[in-house]
C-alpha positions in Angstrom: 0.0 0.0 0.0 2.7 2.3 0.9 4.4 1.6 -2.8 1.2 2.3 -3.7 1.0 6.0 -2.5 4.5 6.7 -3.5 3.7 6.2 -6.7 0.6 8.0 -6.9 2.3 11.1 -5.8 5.2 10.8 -7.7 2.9 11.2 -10.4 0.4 13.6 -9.5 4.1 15.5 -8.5 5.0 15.0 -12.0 1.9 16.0 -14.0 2.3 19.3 -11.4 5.7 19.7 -12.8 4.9 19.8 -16.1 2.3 22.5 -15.5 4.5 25.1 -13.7 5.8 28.2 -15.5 8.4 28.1 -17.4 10.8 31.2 -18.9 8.7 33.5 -20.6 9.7 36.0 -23.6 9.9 38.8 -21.3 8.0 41.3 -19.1 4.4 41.3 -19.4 3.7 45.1 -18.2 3.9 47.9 -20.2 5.3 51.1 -19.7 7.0 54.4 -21.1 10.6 55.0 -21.9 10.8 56.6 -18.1 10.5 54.5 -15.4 8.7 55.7 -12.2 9.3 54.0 -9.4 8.0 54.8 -5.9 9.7 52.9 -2.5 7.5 52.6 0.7 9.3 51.9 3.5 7.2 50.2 6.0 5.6 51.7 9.0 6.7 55.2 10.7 5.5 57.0 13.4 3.7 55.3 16.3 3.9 52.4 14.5 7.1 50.5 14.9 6.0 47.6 13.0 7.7 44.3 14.7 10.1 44.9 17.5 10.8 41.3 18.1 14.8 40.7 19.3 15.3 44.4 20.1 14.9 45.0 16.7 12.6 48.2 15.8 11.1 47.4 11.6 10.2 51.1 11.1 13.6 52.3 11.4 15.2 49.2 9.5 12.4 49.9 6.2 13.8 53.4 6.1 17.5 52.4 6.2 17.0 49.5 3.5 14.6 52.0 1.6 16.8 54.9 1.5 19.4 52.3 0.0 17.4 51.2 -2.6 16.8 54.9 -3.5 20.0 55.9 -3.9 21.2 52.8 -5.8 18.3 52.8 -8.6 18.9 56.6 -9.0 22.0 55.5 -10.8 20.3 54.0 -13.6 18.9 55.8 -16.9 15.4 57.1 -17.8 14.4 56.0 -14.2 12.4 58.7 -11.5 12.5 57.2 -8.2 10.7 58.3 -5.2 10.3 57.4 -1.1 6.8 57.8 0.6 8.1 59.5 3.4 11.6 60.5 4.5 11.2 61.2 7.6 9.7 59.1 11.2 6.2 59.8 10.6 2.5 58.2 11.0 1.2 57.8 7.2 -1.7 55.6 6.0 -1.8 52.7 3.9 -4.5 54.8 1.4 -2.2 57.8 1.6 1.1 55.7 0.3 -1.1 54.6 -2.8 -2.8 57.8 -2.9 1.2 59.2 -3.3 2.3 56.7 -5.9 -0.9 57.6 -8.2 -0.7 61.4 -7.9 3.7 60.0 -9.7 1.8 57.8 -11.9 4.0 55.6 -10.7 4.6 52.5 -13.2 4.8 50.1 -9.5 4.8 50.6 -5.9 7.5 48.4 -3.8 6.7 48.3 -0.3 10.1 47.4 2.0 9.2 45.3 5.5 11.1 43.3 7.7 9.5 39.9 9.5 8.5 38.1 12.6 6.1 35.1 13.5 4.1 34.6 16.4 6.1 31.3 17.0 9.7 32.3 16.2 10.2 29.7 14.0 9.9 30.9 10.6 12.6 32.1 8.3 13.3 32.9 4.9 12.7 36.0 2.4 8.8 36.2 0.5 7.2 38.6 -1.8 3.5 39.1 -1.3 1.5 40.1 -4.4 -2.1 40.9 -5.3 -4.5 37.9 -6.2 -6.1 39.8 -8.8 -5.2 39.7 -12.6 -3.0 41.7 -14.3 -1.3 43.2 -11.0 -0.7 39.5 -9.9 1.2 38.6 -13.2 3.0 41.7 -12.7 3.9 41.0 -9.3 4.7 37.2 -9.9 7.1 38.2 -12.4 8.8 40.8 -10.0 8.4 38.9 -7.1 10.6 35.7 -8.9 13.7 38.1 -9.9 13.0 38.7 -6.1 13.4 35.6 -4.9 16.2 34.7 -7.5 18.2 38.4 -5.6 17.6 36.9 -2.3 18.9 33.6 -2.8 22.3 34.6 -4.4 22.3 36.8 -0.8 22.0 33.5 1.0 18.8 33.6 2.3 15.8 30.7 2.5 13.2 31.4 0.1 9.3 31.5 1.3 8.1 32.2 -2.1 5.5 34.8 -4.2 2.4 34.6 -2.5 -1.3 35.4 -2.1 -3.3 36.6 0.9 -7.4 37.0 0.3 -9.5 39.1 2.8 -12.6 40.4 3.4 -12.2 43.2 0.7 -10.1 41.5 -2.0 -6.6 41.7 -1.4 -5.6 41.3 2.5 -2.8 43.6 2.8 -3.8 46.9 2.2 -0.8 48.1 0.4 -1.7 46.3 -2.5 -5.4 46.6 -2.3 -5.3 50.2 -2.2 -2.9 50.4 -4.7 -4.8 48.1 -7.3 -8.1 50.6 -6.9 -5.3 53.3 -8.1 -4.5 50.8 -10.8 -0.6 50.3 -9.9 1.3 47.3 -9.6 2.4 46.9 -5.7 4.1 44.2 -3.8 5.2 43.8 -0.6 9.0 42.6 0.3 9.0 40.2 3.2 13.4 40.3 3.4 13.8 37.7 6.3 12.7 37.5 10.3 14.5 39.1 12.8 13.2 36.9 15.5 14.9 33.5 14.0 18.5 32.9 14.5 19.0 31.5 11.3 18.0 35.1 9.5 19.0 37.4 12.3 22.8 37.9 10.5 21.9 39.1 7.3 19.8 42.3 9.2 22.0 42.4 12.3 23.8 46.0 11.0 23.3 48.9 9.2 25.4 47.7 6.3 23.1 44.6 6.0 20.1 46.8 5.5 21.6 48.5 3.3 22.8 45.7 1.4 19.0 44.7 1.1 18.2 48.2 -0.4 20.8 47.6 -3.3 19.5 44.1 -3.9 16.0 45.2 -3.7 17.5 48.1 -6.5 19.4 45.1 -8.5 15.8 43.4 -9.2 14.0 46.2 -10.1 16.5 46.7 -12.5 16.4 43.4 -14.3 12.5 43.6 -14.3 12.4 46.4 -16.1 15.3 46.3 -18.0 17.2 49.1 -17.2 20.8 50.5 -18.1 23.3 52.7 -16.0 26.4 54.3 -17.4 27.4 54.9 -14.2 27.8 51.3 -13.2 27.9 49.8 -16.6 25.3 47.5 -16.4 22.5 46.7 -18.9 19.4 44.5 -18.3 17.7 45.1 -20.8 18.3 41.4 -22.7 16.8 39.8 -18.9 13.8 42.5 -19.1 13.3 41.0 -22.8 13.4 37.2 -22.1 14.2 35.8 -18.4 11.2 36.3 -16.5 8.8 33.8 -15.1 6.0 33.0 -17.8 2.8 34.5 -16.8 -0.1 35.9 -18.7 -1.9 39.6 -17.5 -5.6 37.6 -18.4 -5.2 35.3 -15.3 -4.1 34.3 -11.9 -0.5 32.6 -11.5 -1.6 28.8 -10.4 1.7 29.1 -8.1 0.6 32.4 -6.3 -3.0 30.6 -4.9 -3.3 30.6 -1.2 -3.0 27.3 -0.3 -5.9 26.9 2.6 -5.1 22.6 3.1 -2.7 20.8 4.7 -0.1 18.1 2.8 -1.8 15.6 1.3 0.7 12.8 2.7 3.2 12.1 5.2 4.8 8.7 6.1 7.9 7.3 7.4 9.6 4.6 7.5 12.9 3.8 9.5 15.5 2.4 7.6 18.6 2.2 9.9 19.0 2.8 13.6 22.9 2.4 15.0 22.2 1.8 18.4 26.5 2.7 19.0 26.2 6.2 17.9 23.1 7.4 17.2 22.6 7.9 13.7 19.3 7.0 12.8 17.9 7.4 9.7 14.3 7.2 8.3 12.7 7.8 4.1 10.5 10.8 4.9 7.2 10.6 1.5 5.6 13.1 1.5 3.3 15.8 -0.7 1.0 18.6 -1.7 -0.8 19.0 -4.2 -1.5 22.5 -4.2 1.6 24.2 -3.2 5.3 22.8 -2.4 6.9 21.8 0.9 8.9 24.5 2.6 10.0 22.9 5.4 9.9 19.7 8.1 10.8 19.2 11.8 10.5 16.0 14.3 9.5 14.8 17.8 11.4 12.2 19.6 8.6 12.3 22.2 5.4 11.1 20.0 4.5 14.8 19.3 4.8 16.7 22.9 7.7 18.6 21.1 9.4 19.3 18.1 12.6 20.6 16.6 13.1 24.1 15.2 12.3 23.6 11.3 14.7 22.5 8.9 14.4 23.0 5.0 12.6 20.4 2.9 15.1 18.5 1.1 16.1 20.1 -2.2 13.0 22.7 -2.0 13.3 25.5 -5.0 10.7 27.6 -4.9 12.1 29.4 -7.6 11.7 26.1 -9.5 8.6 25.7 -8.2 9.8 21.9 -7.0 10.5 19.7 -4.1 11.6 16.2 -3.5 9.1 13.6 -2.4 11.1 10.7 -0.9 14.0 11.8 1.1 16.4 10.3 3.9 16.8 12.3 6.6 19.3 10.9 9.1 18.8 12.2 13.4 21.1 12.1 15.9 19.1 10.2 18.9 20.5 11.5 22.1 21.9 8.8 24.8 19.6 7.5 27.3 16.7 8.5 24.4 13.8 5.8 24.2 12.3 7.6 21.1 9.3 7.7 19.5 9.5 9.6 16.4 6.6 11.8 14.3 7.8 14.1 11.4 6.0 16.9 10.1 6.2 18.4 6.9 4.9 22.4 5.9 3.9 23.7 3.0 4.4 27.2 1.5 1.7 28.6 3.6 3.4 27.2 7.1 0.3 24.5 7.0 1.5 21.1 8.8 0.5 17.3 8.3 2.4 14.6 10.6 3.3 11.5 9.7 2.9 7.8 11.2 5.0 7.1 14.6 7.8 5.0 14.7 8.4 3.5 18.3 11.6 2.2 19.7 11.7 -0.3 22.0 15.3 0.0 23.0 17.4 2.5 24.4 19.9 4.7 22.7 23.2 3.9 24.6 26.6 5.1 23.5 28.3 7.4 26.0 32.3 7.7 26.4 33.1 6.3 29.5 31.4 2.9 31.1 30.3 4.9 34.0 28.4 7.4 31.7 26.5 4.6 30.0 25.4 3.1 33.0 24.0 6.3 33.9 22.2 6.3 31.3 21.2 3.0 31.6 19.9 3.9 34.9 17.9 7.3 33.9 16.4 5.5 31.0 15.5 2.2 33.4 13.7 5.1 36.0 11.7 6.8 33.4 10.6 3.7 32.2 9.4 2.3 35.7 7.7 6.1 36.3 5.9 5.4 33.0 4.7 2.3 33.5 3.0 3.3 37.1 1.7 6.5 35.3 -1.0 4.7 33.5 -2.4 1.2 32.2 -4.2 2.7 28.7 -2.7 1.2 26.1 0.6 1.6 24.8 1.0 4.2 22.0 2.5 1.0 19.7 -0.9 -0.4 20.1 -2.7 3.0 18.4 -3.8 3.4 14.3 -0.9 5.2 12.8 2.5 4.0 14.5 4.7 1.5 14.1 7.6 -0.3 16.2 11.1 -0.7 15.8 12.3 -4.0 17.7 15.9 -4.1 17.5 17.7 -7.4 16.5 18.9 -9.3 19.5 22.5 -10.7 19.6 21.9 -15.0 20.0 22.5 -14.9 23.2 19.7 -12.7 24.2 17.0 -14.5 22.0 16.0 -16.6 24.5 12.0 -16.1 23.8 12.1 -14.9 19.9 9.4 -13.2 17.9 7.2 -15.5 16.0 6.5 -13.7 12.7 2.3 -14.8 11.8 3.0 -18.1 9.2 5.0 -19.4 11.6 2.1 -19.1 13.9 -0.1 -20.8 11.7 2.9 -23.7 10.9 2.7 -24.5 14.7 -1.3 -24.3 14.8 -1.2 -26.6 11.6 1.1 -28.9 13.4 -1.6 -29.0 16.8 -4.8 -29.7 14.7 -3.0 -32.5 13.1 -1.8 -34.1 16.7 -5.4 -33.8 17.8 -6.7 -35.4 14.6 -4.6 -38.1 15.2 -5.1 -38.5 19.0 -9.4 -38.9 18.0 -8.5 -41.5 15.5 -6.3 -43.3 17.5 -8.8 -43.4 20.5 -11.5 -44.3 17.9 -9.3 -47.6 17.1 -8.7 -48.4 20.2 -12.5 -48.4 21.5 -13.3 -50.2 17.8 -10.9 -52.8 19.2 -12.5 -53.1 22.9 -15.9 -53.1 21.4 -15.1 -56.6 18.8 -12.8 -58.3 21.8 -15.7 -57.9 24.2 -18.2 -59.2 21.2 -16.0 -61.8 20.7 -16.0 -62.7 24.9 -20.2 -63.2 24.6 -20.0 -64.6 22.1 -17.6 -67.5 23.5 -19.6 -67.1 27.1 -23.1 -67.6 24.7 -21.7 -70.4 23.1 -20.2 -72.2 26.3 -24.0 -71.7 28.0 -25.7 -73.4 25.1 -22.9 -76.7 25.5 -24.5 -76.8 29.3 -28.0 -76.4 28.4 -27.5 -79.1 25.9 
């Protein structure tokens, strides 16, 4: 059965993969020979925006926005302007009512992240749902993510966000009723180690603000004497395919979880450690982003890790993956997997119990330490309850661990053996019935044959 599903998603991954976009001819949107760009960096005023890590966004969006300013004023037949300059309180209408009265030809909006569970990481673009500012944004937002990846940083994607009133963020909402392009740059979260060193200085913020610049530049194919550059050939022919008449398939907010996760353990060193399990898993509506584990049936997991060979500029993942764990010592593990999709939605997989202890310290002393912690929590478990054990529930599995011969003094009796041995028991007891069923057959003639000798000897006396 497991086969099975493999191959069914390997196909539906397939046919998936043959409908994603593929290089298109060049930039969809049209505009004059000068360029107007207007930068919006995020927040200002009382509103700091995140200030997760002693980090404070509204000041960051102005540093990385004044960047991007300066750099793209460098280039030819370009007009660039900022929403505000200054630390100031300034509506999300008033920002699109700015870049209208510039007829500006698209609006970029500069933010720094955080999640509510300091466990995400990775640069997004968000763009509108609606056609033909989500083309234009889709093709933006991929020279985006291709930017931030050459920077070093985990992609999360060009993405969709619905609300009550159209599009959710109101950036882009109001700036689609003023009929200009608008996305919002998600750079990375400042609450996750893994993203905190590419935002931890002023020189990394303004590095974003010339990356930010470098993209803009490819989209729309500019030129600058002044750093002799010309993008006008990656304008003309290396965006992302995507047609201004509909909605970019990869862009839909993806509202369901994976559609499968399983494991399966294929190798558990009981010595070191090193355990590793194939991880299947897919969605059919998005990609997978990322996967963590529990070694404690799901109480607790690790921080995420990325999906194995996940390119969301490719737009593909891989489905069946080894992922190898170090168990700790003294560990009696029972591990779950989950694995995310673009839109940080979760499905777990199966459980896979271990009914040995991981022991492998340096010193004697320190494995029989370990034996003893492990022995302790086992006892305390067993006098915590009587409902049945977790190996016993739909959805897990158990990993028995080979015995050496000395300590198979009761082994495992796999099910056809089982039956071999009942086999062999119906057979004994069809042989004991026929045997006593001779036996009495015999009795019964000897003690005819006795009358009939007694009957006979009576009818000589008569006589």
């Amino acid at each position: 059965m497991r086969k099975f599903i493999t191959y069914a998603a390997a196909c539906i991954l397939l046919w998936a993969g043959a409908c994603l976009p593929v290089r298109a001819d060049g930039r969809i949107q049209e505009t004059q020979d000068v360029i107007t760009i207007v930068i919006d960096p995020g927040h200002g005023g009382e509103n700091e925006g995140t200030i997760e890590n002693g980090f404070q966004e509204k000041s960051m969006t102005m540093v990385t926005a004044r960047a991007m300013y300066e750099e793209l004023s460098k280039y030819d037949n370009v007009e660039v302007y900022l929403t505000r300059t200054t630390d100031v309180d300034l509506g999300l209408d008033e920002r699109a009512a700015f870049a209208a009265s510039v007829d500006a030809d698209f609006l970029f909006s500069i933010h720094y992240n955080a999640s509510l569970s300091h466990e995400l990481y990775g640069s997004e673009v968000w763009v509108s749902a609606f056609a033909p500012y989500n083309a234009y944004g889709y093709q933006f937002g991929m020279v985006q993510m291709e930017t931030m990846r050459d920077m070093g940083l985990f992609l999360r994607g060009v993405k969709t966000r619905l609300g009550d009133n159209g599009d959710y963020y109101g950036i882009i909402r109001f700036a689609r009723e003023q009929e200009i392009p608008a996305v919002i740059i998600e750079h990375c979260h400042v609450d996750e180690e893994t993203d905190v060193p590419f935002c931890d200085s002023t020189e990394d913020l303004e590095a974003f603000g010339r990356a930010d610049a470098l993209s803009v530049a490819k989209y729309f194919g500019l030129k600058s004497e002044e750093l002799g550059v010309d993008y006008s050939a990656y304008s003309a022919g290396e965006l992302a395919a995507a047609s201004p008449n509909q909605k970019v398939a990869r862009t839909t907010a993806d509202q369901t979880e994976p559609d499968i996760c399983q494991i399966t353990l294929k190798d558990a060193n009981f010595n070191t450690g090193e355990t590793t399990f194939e991880i299947t898993a897919a969605d059919y509506d998005s990609m997978l982003l990322y996967y963590s584990y529990s070694l404690d049936g799901g109480e607790t997991y690790s921080p995420r890790q990325p999906w194995p060979n996940c390119d969301v500029v490719e737009g593909t993942y891989q489905d069946i993956a080894d992922v190898t764990l170090q168990i700790p010592s003294g560990r009696q593990p029972h591990v779950v997997f989950r694995a995310y999709n673009l839109y940080d939605l979760y499905t777990e997989s199966n459980t896979v119990d271990f009914l040995q202890t991981f022991l492998y310290a340096e010193t004697e002393g320190d494995v029989e330490a370990a034996a003893g912690e492990a022995a302790m929590e086992k006892t305390a478990d067993s006098e915590e309850t009587t409902e049945p054990s977790e190996s016993s529930l739909p959805g897990t599995s158990t990993f028995r661990p080979e015995l050496p011969e000395e300590e198979q003094a009761n082994p495992q009796v796999d099910f056809f053996s089982f039956l071999a041995v009942c086999l062999v028991i119906v057979v004994f007891l069809l042989a004991l019935v026929v045997l006593s069923q001779m036996i009495a057959d015999s009795r019964r003639k000897k003690r005819r044959r006795q009358r009939r000798r007694q009957d006979g000897e009576t009818d000589q006396r008569h006589r």
